[in-house]
N, C-alpha and C positions, 0 to 999 in steps of 0.2 A: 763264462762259467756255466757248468754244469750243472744241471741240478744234485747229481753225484756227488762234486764237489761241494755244492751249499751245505748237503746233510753232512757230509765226511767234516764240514769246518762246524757246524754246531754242535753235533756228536762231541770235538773238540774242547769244544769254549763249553758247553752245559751239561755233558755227561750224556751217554747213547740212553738213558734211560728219560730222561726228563728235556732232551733238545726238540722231541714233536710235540711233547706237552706245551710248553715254553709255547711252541712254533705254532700251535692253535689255539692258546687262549691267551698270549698276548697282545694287545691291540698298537698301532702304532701312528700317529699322524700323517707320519710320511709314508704309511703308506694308505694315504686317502682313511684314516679308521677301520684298517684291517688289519688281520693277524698276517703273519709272516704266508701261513697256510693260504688263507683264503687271495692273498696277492698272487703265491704261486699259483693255483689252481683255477685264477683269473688269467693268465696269461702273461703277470708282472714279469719279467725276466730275471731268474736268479742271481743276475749281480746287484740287481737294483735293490729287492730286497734283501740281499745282504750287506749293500751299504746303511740300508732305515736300521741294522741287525745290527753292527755294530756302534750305531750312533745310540742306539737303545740301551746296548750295553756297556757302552764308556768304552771301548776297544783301544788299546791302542791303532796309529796309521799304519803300523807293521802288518797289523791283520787284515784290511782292507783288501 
């Protein structure tokens, strides 16, 4: 996954308006007690934090 694709699917699931909000001040266990942002911008790889994204958000496995 691309990171194109990560925003193209939160834009999706939280509205283009509130999915970087969301994506920088949510905090998540999995991912070590970071936001979605600060995992990307560390290096996490955008599938990985878009599997903590949907576990966060109750997603269905469709969306994975």
């Amino acid at each position: 996954m691309r990171h194109t694709e990560f925003w193209t699917r939160m834009d999706h699931h939280l509205g283009a308006a509130y999915a970087r909000v969301w994506a920088s001040q949510f905090v998540m266990s999995a991912l070590d007690g970071r936001t979605a942002q600060e995992a990307l911008d560390g290096g996490v790889p955008p599938k990985q934090v878009w599997r903590a994204v949907c576990d966060a958000l109750q997603l269905p496995a469709s969306e994975r």
